[in-house]
PADRENGU-416427 format. One record per residue (C-alpha): residue in three letters; y, z, x. Coordinates in steps of 0.02 Angstrom, whole numbers, plus 50000, padded with zeros to 5 digits. Layout:
<atoms>
ALAYZX/...
</atoms>
This chain:
<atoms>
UNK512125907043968/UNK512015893643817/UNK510895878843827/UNK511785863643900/UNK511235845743928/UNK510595841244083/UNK510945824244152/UNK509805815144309/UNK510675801144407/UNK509315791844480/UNK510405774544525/UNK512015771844494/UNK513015761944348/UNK514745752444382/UNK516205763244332/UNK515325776444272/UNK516065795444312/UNK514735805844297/UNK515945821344271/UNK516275810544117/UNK514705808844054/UNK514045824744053/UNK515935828743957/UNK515125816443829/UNK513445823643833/UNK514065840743790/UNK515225834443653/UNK513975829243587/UNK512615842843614/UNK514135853843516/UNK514315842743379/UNK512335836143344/UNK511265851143409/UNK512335867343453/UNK511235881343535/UNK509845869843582/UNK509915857143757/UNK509005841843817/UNK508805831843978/UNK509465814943998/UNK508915805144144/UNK509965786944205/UNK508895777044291/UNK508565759344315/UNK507395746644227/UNK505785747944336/UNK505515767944298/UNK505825761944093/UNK504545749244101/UNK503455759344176/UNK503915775144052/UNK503745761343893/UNK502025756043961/UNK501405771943988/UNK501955782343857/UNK501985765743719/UNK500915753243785/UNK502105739743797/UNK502655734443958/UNK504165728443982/UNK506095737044019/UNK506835744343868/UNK508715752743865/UNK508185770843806/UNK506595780843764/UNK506825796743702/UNK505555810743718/UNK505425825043566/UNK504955843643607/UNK503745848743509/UNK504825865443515/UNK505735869943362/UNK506905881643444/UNK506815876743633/UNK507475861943719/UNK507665843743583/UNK506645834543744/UNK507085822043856/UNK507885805043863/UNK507975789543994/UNK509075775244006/UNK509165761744085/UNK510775759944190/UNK510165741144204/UNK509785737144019/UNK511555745443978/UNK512725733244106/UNK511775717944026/UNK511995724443853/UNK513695729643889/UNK514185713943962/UNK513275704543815/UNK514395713743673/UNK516105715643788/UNK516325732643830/UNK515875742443987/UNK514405750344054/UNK514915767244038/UNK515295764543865/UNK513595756043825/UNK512765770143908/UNK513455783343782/UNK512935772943654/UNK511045774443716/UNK511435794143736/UNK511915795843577/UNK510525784043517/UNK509385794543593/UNK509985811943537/UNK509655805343339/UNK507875802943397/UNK507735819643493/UNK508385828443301/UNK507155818843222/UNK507835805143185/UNK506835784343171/UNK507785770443105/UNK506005761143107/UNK505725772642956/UNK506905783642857/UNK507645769042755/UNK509425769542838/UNK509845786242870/UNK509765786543076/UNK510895769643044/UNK512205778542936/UNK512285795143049/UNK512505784943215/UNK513715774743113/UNK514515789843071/UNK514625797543248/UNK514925781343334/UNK516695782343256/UNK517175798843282/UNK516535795743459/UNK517645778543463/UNK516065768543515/UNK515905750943452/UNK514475741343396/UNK512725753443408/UNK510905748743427/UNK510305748543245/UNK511765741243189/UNK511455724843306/UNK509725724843280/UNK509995722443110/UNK511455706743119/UNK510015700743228/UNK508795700143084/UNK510035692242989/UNK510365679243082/UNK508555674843081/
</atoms>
């Protein structure tokens, strides 16, 4: 049996199929990481703010956290969203919340390979950039963060 994502539905998100998600989370387990699997867990803004204080020290809801392995051929880790964080944030750039939630997956993956914006001079920003249009995804996190420093 190959490895294969594993996705947690701890509350629920409007319109999102979860058939359709875990589609999206092997497409892109296939494209970004084939023979390797992670865990993905959609929950809601209380169990992130409690996962940011706890495993970052800062306390308050974030959209996505994503956990490395310290395994080099096991399982990438784990990741949680915030099914809350992603209708506000989708409603804020005008898409859906399904759509905003693949977004965070995706986010999330680049960390699990390694990937940090915060520090490898653009390269997580280019690759999501990259896979965010294959994908068909508008608008990802590094790529508003940064018109947001801009605008500043």
């Amino acid at each position: 049996m190959s490895p294969e994502p594993l996705l947690i539905f701890e509350t629920r998100a409007r319109g999102l199929q979860r058939r359709a998600l875990q589609k999206y989370a092997w497409e892109l387990l296939e494209n970004l990481a084939p023979g390797r699997s992670y865990c993905a867990l959609v929950t809601g803004d209380e169990e992130l703010r409690r996962l940011n204080h706890e495993f970052r020290g800062q306390d308050y809801a974030t959209d996505v956290l994503s956990f490395p392995s310290d395994s080099p051929a096991g399982p990438l880790g784990d990741i949680a969203i915030s099914a809350d964080r992603a209708a506000a944030q989708a409603a804020e750039h005008g898409h859906d919340t399904p759509t905003e939630i693949r977004i965070l997956l995706l986010h999330g993956l680049l960390h699990l390979l390694g990937h940090d914006h915060e520090t490898d001079k653009g390269q997580m920003r280019r690759l999501e950039a990259k896979w965010r249009q294959k994908l068909g995804l508008p608008t990802g996190l590094i790529e508003r963060a940064s018109r947001q420093r801009a605008k500043q």
